[in-house]
N, C-alpha and C positions, 0 to 999 in steps of 0.2 A: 504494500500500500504506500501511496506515494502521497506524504505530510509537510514536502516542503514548501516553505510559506505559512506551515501555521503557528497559531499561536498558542505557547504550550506556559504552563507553572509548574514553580518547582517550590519548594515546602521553605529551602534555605536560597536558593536564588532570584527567587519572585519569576515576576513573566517574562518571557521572551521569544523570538522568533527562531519556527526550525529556516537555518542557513544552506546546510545541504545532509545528504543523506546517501548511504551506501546500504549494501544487502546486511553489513553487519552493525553500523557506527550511526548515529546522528548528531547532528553538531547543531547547535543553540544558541545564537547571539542573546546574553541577557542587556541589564544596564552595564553605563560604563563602568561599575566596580565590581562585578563579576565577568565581563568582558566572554569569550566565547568556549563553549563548555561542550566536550563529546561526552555522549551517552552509548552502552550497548544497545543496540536495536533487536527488536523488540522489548528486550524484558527491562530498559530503565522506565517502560509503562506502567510497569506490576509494581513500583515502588515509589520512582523518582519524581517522573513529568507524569501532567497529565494534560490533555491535548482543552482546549479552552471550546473548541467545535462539536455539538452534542453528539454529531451524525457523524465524525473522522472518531469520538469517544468511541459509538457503540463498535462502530468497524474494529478501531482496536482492540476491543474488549474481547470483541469474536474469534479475534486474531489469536487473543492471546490461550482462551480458550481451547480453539484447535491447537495450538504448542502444546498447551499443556496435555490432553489427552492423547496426543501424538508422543509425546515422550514417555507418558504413563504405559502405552501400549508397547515401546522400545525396550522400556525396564521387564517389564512383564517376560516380551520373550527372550531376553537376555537370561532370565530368570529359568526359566524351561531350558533352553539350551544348555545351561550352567548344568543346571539339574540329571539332563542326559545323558549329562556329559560325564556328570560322577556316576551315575549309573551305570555305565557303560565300562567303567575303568574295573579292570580285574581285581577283586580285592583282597590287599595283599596278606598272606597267614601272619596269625600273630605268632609272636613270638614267646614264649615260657617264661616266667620268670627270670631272671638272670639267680644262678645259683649263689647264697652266701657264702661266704668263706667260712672255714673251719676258723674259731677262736684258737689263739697263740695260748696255748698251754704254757704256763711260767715255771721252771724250775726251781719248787722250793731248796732244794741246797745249793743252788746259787753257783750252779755248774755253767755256769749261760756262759757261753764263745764269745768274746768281742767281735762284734762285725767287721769284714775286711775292707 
C-alpha cells in the first residue's frame, strides 16, 4: 500500500509527513526538532505511527492483520515440520548407568605405598 504523502503521528514525535517509502522502510518528515525519522514498514503501524487518514487507517489495519495470520500460519508449520522431523530421527538407545567405582579400601596398618 502506497502512504506517501500522508499524514501520520507518533506518540513522542507529534505529526508528520510520510516522505518516501520502500517494501521495507518508511521515512517521516516531523517538525524541525525531530527532523526526519525511518520506520520499519509495516509493523512501526502496530506501535509507533498511526496514519491520520480513517480509510489508508482501516487498509493498514487489514494489512497488518493478514501479516499477522500469515506468520501465525508460518510458525505453525515450522512447528509440524520440526515435529516430523524428530519423529522421524532414529532414537538413539540409552545408555546404563555409568558403573560406580569400587570405594579405596584404607589400610588400617598403615602399609599404604607412596605414590610414584
Amino acid at each position: 500500500m502506497d502512504i506517501t504523502h500522508q499524514q501520520v503521528s507518533h506518540r513522542q514525535f507529534g505529526i508528520g509527513n510520510v516522505t518516501g517509502q520502500t517494501e521495507t522502510t518508511v521515512t517521516v518528515k516531523f517538525g524541525k526538532e525531530f527532523g526526519i525519522r525511518k520506520f520499519l514498514y509495516p509493523t512501526a503501524f502496530e506501535s509507533f505511527l498511526v496514519l491520520s487518514d480513517s480509510v489508508f487507517k482501516e487498509r493498514m489495519e487489514s494489512e497488518l492483520t493478514e501479516l499477522r495470520q500469515q506468520a501465525q500460519s508460518e510458525r505453525i508449520s515450522r512447528a509440524k515440520e520440526n515435529a516430523e522431523r524428530a519423529a522421524a530421527r532414529p532414537q538413539a538407545k540409552k545408555r546404563p548407568p555409568a558403573k560406580k567405582r569400587a570405594a579405596k579400601v584404607s589400610d588400617p596398618a598403615g602399609d599404604e605405598e607412596p605414590p610414584v
